[in-house]
Every structure is written in structure tokens, then in C-alpha cells.
C-alpha positions as CSV (number, residue, x, y, z in Angstrom):
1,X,70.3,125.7,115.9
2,X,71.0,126.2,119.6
3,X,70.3,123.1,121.7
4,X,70.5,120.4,118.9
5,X,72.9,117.3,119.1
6,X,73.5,114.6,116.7
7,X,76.2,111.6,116.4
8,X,76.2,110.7,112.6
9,X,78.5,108.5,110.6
10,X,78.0,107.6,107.2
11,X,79.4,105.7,104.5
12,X,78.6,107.0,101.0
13,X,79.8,105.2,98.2
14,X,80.3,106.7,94.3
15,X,81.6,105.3,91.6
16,X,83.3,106.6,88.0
17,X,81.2,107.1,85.3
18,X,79.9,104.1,83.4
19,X,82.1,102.2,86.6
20,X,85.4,102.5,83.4
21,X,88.3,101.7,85.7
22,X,90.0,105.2,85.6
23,X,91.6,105.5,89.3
24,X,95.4,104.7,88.8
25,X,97.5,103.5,91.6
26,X,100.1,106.0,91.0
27,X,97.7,108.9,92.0
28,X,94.3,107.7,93.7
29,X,95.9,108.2,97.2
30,X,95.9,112.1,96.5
31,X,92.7,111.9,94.6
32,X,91.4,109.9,97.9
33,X,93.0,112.7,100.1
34,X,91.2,115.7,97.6
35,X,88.3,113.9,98.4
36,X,88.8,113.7,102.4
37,X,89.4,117.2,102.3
38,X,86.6,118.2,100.3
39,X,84.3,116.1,103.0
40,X,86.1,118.6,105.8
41,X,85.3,121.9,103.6
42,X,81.6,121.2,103.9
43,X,82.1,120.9,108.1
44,X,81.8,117.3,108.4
45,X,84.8,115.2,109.7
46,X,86.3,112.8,107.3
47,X,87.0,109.7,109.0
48,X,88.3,107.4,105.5
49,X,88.1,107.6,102.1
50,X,89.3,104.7,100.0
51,X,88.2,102.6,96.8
52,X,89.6,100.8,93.9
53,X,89.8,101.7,89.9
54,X,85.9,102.0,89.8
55,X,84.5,103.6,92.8
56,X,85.3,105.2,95.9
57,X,84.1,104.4,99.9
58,X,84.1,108.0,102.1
59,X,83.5,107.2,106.0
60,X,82.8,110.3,108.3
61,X,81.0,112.2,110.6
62,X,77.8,113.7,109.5
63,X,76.0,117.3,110.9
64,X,72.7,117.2,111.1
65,X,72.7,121.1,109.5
66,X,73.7,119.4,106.1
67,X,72.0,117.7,103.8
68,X,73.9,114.5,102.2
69,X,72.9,115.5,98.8
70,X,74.5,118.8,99.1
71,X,78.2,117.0,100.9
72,X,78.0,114.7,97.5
73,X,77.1,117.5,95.2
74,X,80.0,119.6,96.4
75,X,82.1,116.7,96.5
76,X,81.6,114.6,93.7
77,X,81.6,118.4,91.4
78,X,84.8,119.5,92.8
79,X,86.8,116.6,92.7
80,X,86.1,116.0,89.3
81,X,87.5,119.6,88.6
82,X,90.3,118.8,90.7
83,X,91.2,115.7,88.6
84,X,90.4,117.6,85.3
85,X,92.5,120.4,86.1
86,X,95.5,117.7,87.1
87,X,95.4,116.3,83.8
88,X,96.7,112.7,85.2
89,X,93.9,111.6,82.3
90,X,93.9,112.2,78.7
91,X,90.2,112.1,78.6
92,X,87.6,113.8,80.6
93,X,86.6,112.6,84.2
94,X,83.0,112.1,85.4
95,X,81.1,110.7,88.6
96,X,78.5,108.2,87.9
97,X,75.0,110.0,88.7
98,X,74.5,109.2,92.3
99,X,75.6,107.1,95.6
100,X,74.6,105.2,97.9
101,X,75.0,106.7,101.9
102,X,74.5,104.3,104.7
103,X,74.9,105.5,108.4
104,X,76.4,103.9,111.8
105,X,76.6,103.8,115.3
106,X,80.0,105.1,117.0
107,X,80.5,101.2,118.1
108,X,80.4,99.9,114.7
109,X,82.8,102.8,113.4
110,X,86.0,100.5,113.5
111,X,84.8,97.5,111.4
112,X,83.1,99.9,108.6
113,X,86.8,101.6,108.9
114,X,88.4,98.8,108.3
115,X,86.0,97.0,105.6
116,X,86.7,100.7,103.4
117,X,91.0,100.1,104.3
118,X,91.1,96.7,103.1
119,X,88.9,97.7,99.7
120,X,91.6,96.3,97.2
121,X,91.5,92.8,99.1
122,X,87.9,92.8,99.4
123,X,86.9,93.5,95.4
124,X,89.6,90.2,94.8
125,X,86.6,88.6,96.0
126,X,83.4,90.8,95.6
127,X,82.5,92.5,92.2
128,X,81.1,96.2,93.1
129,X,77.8,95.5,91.9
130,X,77.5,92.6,94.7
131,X,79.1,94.9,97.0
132,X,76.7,97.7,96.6
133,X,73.8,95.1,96.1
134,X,74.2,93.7,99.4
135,X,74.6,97.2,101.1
136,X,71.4,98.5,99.8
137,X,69.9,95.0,100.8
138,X,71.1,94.7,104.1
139,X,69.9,98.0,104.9
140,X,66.9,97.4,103.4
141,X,67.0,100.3,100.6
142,X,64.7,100.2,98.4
143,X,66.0,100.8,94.6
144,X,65.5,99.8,91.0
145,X,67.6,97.7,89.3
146,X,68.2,99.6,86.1
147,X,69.3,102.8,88.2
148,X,71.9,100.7,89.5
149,X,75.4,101.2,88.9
150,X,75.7,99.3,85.6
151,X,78.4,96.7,84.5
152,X,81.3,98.7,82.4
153,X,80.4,98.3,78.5
């Protein structure tokens, strides 16, 4: 639409179905990159996209012509094909239902950057479920426990 400007970053976060521990080290970095390009198809600008075995952080820049459902839809669908089709699993892969989008301002850009880089340091510390419950706290989202990403059984 002619005339209409917008500065969005968000941070969505998604994790592996029933949060099982599937990423492997030896191939989440292109997994990570499928996933960054993925972000670019749909016209936004991929800033980051990092995680550990169990779920995945994606930083980037956010047109106001999309809707975030449709990014994750097309996102979360096709790099699950992607991964199927690789066959780096024996069994099938699956995204957990859902995510959890947060936006920023351009000045706080670098820290979120940084905080999504250093994921494998940070979850030495912080269990996902603490991590994702103080997001959606912080930004004061409101939710329901038993939709939250569960513990793995």
C-alpha cells in the first residue's frame, strides 16, 4: 500500500515436536540456514536464526503486508519437508503446534542478537520452558499453561 512505513523486528520462537531433542550438531547449522532463507522467501529480512536440540530462535525484520501466522506457517511446513526430504533422521520430523513472536525496537536489536548467538550457553543454565515462560511473562502474554510447550515424555 502506497504511503505505508513500518520498522518491525521480531523474535519468534518454535520448538520440535513433543520438545524430543532431534537437532543434531552435525547438521542444525544448515537446518538453521534453510530456515533463514525460508524467512527471506516470504520478503522479510532474516537477521538470526539459532537454537539448540529442542527448539529454534529466528530474529528478523517484519513487513507490515504479512501476517506472522502466515511467515510461521510457511516456515515451520517447509522446513520440515526440507529435513524430511534430507533424511538426516530415521524417523519423521514435526514442529510443535505453535510459537511464541515477540517484537523490538532497532536499539535493542543487538542484545536480542546476541541472547539468540549464545543459545547453547544460555540453556547450560535455563531449561526452555523457563526461557519461554519468562518471555511470555515479561511481555506480558497472556497464555495457558497446558498449551505450553510441554516437558519431553
Amino acid at each position: 500500500m502506497a504511503n505505508t512505513y513500518s520498522s518491525m523486528i521480531a523474535q519468534t520462537v518454535f520448538a520440535v515436536k513433543y520438545r524430543n531433542a532431534l537437532i543434531q550438531q552435525d547438521w542444525k547449522e544448515e537446518l538453521f540456514a534453510v530456515v533463514g532463507n525460508l524467512i527471506n522467501e516470504t520478503d522479510c529480512k532474516t537477521l538470526i536464526v539459532n537454537g539448540v536440540a529442542d527448539h529454534v530462535h529466528c530474529l528478523f525484520g517484519f513487513k507490515a503486508k504479512h501476517s506472522m501466522s502466515n511467515v510461521m506457517k510457511s516456515v515451520k511446513s517447509k522446513s520440515s519437508k526440507w529435513l524430511n526430504e534430507s533424511n538426516y533422521l530415521k524417523s519423521r520430523f514435526e514442529w510443535q503446534d505453535g510459537y511464541g513472536s515477540f517484537t523490538y525496537s532497532y536499539g535493542q536489536i543487538d542484545q536480542v542478537y546476541n541472547y539468540i548467538k549464545n543459545q547453547e550457553a544460555h540453556h547450560k543454565q535455563v531449561t526452555f520452558l523457563e526461557e519461554y515462560e519468562t518471555m511470555l511473562n515479561k511481555y506480558k502474554v497472556d497464555y495457558e499453561d497446558r498449551y505450553i510447550f510441554n516437558e519431553p515424555e
